[in-house]
C-alpha positions as semicolon CSV with decimal commas, in nm:
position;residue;x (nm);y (nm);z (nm)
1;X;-0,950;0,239;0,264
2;X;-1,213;0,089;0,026
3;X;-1,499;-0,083;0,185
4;X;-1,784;-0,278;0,108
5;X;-2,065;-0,395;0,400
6;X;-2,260;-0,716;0,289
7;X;-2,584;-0,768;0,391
8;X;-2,883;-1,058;0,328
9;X;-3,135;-0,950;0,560
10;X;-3,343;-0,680;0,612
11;X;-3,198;-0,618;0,970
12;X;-2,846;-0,656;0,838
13;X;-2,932;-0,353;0,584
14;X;-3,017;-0,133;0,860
15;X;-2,708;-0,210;1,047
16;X;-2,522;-0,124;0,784
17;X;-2,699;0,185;0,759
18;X;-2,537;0,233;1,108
19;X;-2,196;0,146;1,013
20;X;-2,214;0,378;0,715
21;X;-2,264;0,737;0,961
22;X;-1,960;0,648;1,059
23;X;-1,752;0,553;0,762
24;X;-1,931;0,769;0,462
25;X;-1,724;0,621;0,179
26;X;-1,782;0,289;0,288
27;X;-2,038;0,036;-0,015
28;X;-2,313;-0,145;0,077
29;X;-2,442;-0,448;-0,073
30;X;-2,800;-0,544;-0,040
31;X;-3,092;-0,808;-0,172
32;X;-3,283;-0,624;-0,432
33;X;-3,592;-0,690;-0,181
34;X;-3,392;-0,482;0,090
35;X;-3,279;-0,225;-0,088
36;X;-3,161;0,105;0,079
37;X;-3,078;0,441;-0,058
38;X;-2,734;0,492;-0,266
39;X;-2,637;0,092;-0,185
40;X;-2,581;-0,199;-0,469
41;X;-2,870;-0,388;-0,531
42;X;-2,807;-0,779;-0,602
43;X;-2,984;-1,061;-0,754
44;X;-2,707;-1,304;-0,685
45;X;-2,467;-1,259;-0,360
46;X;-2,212;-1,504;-0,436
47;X;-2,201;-1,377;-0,809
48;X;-2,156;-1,000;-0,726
49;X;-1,895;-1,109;-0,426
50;X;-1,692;-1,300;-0,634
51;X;-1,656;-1,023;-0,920
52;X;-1,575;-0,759;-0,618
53;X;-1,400;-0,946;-0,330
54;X;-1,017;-0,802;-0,472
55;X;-1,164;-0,443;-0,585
56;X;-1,175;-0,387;-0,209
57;X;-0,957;-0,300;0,062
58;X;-1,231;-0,441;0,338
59;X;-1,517;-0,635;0,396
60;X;-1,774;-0,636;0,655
61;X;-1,985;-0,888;0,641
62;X;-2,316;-0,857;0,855
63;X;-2,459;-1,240;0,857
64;X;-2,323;-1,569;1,059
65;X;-1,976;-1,682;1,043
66;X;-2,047;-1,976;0,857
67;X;-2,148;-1,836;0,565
68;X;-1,909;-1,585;0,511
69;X;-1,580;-1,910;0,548
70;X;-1,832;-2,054;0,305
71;X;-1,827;-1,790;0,067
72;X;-1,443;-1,622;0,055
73;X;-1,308;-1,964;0,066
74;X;-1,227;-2,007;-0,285
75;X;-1,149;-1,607;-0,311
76;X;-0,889;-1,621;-0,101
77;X;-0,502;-1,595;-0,206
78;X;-0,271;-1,508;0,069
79;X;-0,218;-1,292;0,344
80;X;-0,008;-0,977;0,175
81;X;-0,292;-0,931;-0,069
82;X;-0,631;-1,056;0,048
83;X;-0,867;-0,742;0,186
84;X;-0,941;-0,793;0,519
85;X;-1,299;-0,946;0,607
86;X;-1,466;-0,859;0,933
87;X;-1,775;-1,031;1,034
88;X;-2,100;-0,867;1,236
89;X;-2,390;-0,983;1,395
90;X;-2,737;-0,797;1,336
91;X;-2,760;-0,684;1,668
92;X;-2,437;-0,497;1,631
93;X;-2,305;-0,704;1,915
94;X;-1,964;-0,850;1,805
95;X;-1,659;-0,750;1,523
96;X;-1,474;-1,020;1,384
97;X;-1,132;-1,001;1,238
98;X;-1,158;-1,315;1,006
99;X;-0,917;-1,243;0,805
100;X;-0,574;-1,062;0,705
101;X;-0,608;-0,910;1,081
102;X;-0,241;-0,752;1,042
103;X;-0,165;-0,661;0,669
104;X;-0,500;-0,629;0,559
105;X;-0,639;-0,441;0,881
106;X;-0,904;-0,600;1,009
107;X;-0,792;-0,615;1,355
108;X;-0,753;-0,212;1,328
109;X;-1,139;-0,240;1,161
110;X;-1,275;-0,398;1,460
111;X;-1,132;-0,213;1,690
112;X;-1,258;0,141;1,522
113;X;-1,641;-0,018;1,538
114;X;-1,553;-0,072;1,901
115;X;-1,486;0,323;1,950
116;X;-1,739;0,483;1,744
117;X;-2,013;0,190;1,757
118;X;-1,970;-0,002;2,116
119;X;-1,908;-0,312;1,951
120;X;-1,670;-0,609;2,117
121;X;-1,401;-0,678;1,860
122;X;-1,312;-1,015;1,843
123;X;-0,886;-1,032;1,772
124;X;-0,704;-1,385;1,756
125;X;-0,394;-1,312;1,651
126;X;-0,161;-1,428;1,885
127;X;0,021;-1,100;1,875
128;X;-0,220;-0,863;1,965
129;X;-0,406;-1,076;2,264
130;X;-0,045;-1,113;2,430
131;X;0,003;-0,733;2,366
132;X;0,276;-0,806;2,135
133;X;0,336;-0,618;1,771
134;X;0,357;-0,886;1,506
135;X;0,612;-0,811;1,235
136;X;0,344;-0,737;0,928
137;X;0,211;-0,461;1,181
138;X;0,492;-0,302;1,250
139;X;0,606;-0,264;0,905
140;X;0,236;-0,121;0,829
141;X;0,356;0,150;1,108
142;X;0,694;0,209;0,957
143;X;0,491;0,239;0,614
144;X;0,712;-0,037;0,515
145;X;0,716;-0,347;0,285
146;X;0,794;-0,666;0,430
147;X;1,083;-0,872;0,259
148;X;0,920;-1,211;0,304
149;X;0,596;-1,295;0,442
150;X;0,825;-1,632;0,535
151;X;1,085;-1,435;0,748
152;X;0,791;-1,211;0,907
153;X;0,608;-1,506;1,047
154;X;0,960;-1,679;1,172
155;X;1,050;-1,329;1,395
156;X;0,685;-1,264;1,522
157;X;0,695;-1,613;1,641
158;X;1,021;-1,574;1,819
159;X;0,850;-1,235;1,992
160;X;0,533;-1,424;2,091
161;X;0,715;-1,699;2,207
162;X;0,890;-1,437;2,424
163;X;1,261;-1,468;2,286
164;X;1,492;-1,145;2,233
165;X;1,415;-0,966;1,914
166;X;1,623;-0,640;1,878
167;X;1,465;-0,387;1,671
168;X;1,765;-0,210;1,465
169;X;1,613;0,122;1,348
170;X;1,864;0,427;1,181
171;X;1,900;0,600;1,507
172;X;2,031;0,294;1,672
173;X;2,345;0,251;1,408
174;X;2,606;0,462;1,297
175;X;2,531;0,498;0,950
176;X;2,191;0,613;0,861
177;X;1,974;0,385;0,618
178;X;2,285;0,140;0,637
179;X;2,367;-0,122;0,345
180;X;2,495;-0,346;0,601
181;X;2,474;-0,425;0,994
182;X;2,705;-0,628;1,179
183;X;2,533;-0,830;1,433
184;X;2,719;-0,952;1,745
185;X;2,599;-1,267;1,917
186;X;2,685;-1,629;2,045
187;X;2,323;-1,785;1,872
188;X;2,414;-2,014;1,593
189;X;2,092;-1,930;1,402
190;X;1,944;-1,559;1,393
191;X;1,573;-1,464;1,228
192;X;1,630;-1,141;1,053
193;X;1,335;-0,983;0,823
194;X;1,362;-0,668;0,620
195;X;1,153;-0,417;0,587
196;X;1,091;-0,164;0,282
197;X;1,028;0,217;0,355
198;X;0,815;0,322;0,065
199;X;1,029;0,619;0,026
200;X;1,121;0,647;-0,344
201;X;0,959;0,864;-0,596
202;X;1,062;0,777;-0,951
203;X;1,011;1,047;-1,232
204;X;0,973;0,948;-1,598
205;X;1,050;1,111;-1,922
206;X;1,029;0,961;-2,249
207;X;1,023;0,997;-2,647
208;X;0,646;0,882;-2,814
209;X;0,591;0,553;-2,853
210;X;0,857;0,398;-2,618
211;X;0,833;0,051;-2,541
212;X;0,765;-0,025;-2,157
213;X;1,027;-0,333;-2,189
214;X;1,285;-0,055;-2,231
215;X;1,146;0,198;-1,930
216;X;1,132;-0,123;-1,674
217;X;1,502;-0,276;-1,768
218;X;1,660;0,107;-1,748
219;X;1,480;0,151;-1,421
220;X;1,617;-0,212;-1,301
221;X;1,985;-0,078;-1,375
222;X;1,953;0,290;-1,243
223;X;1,820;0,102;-0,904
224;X;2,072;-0,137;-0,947
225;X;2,366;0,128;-0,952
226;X;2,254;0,274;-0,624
227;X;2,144;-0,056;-0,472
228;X;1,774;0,061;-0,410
229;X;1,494;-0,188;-0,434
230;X;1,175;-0,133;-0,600
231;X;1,004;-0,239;-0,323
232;X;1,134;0,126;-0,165
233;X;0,911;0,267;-0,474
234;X;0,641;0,467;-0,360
235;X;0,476;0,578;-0,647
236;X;0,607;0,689;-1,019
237;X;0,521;1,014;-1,186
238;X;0,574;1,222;-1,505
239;X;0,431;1,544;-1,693
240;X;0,084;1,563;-1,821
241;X;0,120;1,527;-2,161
242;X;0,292;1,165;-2,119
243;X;-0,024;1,060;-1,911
244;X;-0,127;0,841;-2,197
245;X;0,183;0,717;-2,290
246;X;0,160;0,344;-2,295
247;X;0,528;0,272;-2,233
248;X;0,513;0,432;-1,878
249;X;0,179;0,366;-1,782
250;X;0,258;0,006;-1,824
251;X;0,574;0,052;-1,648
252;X;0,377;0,170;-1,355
253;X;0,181;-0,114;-1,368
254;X;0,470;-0,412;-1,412
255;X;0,558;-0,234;-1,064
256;X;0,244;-0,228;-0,906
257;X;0,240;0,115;-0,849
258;X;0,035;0,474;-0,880
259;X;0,149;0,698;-1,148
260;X;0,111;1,039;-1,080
261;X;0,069;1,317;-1,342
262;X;0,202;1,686;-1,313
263;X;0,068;1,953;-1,513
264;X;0,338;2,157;-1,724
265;X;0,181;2,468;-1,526
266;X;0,305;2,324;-1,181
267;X;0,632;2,207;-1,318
268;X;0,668;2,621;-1,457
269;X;0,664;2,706;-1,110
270;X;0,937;2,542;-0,992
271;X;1,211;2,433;-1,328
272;X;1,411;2,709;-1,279
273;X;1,537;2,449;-0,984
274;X;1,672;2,186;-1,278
275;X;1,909;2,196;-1,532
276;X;1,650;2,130;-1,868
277;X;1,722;2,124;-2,207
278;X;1,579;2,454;-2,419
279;X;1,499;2,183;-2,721
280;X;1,276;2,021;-2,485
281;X;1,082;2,393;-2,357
282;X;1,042;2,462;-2,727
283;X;0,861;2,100;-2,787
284;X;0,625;2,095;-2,452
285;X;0,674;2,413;-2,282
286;X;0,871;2,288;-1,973
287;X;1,256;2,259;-2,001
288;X;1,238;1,946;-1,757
289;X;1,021;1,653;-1,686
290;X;1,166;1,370;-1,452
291;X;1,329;1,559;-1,192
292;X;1,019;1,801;-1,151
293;X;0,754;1,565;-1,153
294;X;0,950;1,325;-0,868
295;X;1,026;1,643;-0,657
296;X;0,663;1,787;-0,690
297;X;0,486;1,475;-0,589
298;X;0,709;1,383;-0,324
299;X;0,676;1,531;0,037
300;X;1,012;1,769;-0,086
301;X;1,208;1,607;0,242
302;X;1,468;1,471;0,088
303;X;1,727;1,451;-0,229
304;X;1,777;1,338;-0,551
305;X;1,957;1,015;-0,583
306;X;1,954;0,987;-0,949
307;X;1,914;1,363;-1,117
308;X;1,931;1,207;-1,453
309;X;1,967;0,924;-1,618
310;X;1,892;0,890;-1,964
311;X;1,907;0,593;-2,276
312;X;1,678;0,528;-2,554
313;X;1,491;0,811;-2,537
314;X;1,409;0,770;-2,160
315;X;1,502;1,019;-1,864
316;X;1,478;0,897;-1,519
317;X;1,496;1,063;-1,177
318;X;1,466;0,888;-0,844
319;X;1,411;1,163;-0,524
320;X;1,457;0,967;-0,174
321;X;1,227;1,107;0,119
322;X;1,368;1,138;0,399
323;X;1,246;0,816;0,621
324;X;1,076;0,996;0,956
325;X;1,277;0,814;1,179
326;X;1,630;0,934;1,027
327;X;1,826;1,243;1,170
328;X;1,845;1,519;1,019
């Protein structure tokens, strides 16, 4: 997690100082008059928030309440992508979840400065101070995506509210990772959400100077033939020598995801595992690209759901990890 600590005051710097023993990676922002070793120096706070507010995962924010609603107001978007924003008094008192509590974390936040720091984390999601899971949390436990932020919000009210909510995991049906479940009750109107195991590894091959139009419609029909979502997609990844290659890098990006680079040295160690094509050894050294590069950066619990597919000049490879709660 990427975060930033955001101080105006002298006494705030030093607090952060504290904060920052604990969580070494962590950034802090300081008036150039208060300035501390290895932190950001700033002439203008709202200036340098604004430009960073999205380039983190979570903000602590050591000053009064007021200022900080004051300040993110107009940063703010909506609950699946805003960072979470914790506020903290100077005397290292109090931790305030603010904001994106669930998806964002800041209830988890707060409640780490509680264990290492002895501060009283302030929660107000109605979820947690019942000692209920919300729906957005649980799919953060599951490593899941949620289908709707809409549907998520209609079944955690139903659990606060203290109505049945049956929690259908693989174990509990007959078919593992089922396309369907058949639901058997007398209510005329039932709150089902999805949820997306980021479980999909998608490996990418292509000729120079392909177009990433043509790698993100091929990868929309190869998911659409095995009725996967992209929101399963937990990363992409191809051979080193394509890390520059504009079609896929863009691909990547259309997606919203990480795209991971294999050397040809790694992929030598294991292609005697694939089926490759000699044409393609004698051009880059390696007799396969898509299938080694999703197996290699995958956790190798699993299969292959799509070996190969190939058009235009573009191979594809999709490797499923196994989900931790299926059977073996």
């Amino acid at each position: 997690m990427k975060i930033a600590v955001w101080t105006v005051t002298r006494g705030a710097s030093l607090a952060a100082l504290k904060i920052k023993n604990k969580i070494k990676s962590l950034d802090i922002y300081t008036l150039k008059k208060f300035k501390i070793e290895n932190g950001f120096v700033m002439d203008n706070f709202t200036e340098v928030l604004e430009e960073n507010f999205h380039k983190y995962d979570a903000h602590i924010f050591i000053m009064a309440t007021g200022i900080v609603v004051r300040k993110i107001s107009s940063l703010i978007k909506s609950k699946d992508i805003d960072p979470a924003v914790l506020v903290v008094d100077e005397n290292m008192s109090f931790a305030i979840s603010l904001l994106s509590g669930h998806l964002g974390g800041a209830n988890d936040l707060a409640q780490f400065l509680e264990s290492e720091l002895g501060l009283v984390p302030i929660i107000t999601t109605s979820s947690d101070v019942t000692g209920k899971i919300a729906v957005d949390t649980l799919a953060q436990k599951l490593k899941c995506n949620l289908d709707s932020l809409e549907a998520a919000k209609n079944v955690t009210a139903l659990i606060v509210d203290g109505k049945n909510v049956e929690l259908k995991l693989p174990q509990n049906i007959t078919v593992e990772n089922p396309e369907g479940v058949i639901l058997v009750s007398n209510k005329k109107s039932i709150k089902l959400v999805q949820l997306y195991p980021q479980n999909l590894i998608v490996g990418i091959g292509s000729r120079r100077g392909v177009c990433s139009s043509d790698v993100i419609q091929f990868l929309k029909e190869v998911l659409k033939k095995h009725n996967l979502s992209y929101k399963s997609i937990k990363h992409f990844a191809t051979v080193d020598l394509k890390a520059d290659e504009v079609g896929i890098v863009e691909a990547a990006r259309y997606f919203k995801k990480e795209l991971k680079i294999v050397s040809r040295a790694d992929i030598l160690e294991v292609e005697n595992m694939f089926i490759g094509s000699d044409f393609v050894k004698k051009e880059i050294g390696v007799k396969a690209v898509s299938e080694p590069c999703s197996y290699l950066t995958s956790n190798k619990d699993g299969k292959f759901l799509e070996i190969k597919a190939k058009k235009d000049g573009i191979t594809i490879s999709i490797y499923e990890e196994r989900i931790l709660y299926e059977k073996r």
